[in-house]
C-alpha positions in Angstrom: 196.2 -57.2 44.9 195.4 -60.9 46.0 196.0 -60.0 50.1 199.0 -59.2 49.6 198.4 -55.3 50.8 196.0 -56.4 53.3 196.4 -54.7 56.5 197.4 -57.3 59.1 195.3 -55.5 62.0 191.9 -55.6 60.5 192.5 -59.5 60.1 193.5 -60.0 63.6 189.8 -57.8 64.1 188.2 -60.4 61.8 189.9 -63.3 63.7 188.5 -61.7 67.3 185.5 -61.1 66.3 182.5 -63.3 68.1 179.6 -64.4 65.8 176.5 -62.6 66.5 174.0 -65.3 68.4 170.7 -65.7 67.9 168.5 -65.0 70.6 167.6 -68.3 72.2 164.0 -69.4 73.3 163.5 -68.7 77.3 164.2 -71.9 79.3 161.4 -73.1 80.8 161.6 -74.7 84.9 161.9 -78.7 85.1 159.8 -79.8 87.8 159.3 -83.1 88.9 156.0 -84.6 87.2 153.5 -87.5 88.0 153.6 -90.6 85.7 151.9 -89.7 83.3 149.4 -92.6 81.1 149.6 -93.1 77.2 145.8 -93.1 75.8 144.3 -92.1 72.2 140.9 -91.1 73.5 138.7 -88.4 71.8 138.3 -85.0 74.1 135.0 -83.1 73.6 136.1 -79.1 74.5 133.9 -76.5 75.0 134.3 -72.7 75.9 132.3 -70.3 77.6 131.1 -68.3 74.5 129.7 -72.1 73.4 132.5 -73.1 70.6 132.7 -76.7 71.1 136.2 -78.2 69.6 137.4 -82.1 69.6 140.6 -83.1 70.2 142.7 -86.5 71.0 144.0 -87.2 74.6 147.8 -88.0 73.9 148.4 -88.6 77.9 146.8 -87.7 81.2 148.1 -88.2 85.0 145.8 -87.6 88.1 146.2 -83.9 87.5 146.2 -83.2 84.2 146.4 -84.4 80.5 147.6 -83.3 77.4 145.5 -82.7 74.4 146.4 -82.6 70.3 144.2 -80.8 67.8 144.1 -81.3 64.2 144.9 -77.8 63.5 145.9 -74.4 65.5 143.7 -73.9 67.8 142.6 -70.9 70.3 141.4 -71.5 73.2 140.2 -69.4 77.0 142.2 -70.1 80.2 139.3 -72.7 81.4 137.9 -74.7 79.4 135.2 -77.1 80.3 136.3 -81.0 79.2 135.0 -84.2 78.8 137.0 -87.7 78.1 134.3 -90.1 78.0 136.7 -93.3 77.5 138.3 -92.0 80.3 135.7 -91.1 82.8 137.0 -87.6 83.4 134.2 -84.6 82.9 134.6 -81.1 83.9 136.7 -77.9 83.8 140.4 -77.5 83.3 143.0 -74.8 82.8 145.2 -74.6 79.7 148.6 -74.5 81.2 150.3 -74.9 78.0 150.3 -75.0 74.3 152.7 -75.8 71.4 151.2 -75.0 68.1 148.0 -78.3 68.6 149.3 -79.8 71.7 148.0 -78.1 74.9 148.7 -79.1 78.6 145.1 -79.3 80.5 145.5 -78.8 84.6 142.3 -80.4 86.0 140.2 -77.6 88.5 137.6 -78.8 89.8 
């Protein structure tokens, strides 16, 4: 009644006892990136089955740029781009993608 029977070993159990962890998220590698350029330009997408798809250029480097969509989007491995405002027209590879932001590796 109220502990007072309580057998002192299954405490010192309790006590020792680690949390269970949740699994974490796999780390991903740091590697040294170019400077990349703030811009809100509009992105014209389109796959090769033909679905077409715009989307706003957050920021782009020399080699790639990343790209935000309204909603969830899914999209091939290549994708063939165009950023008027920005001069930039031709094919990329998603590298990337966090819900609507995807990371676009300029190919050509």
């Amino acid at each position: 009644m109220f502990g007072l029977f309580k057998n002192k070993k299954h405490e010192e159990d309790e006590i020792d006892a680690l949390p269970e962890r949740e699994p974490e998220e796999p780390l991903r590698a740091v590697l040294p990136r170019e400077q990349r350029v703030n811009s809100y330009k509009e992105a014209h997408i389109t796959t090769d089955g033909g679905y077409k798809v715009r989307g706003i250029v957050v920021d782009h480097s020399p080699s790639g740029l990343r790209i935000r969509f309204q909603s969830h989007e899914t999209l091939p491995e290549i994708i063939q781009l165009r950023v008027p405002d920005l001069s930039i027209k031709g094919f990329g590879r998603i590298v990337w993608q966090d819900r609507t932001d995807f990371g676009v590796e300029m190919i050509n």
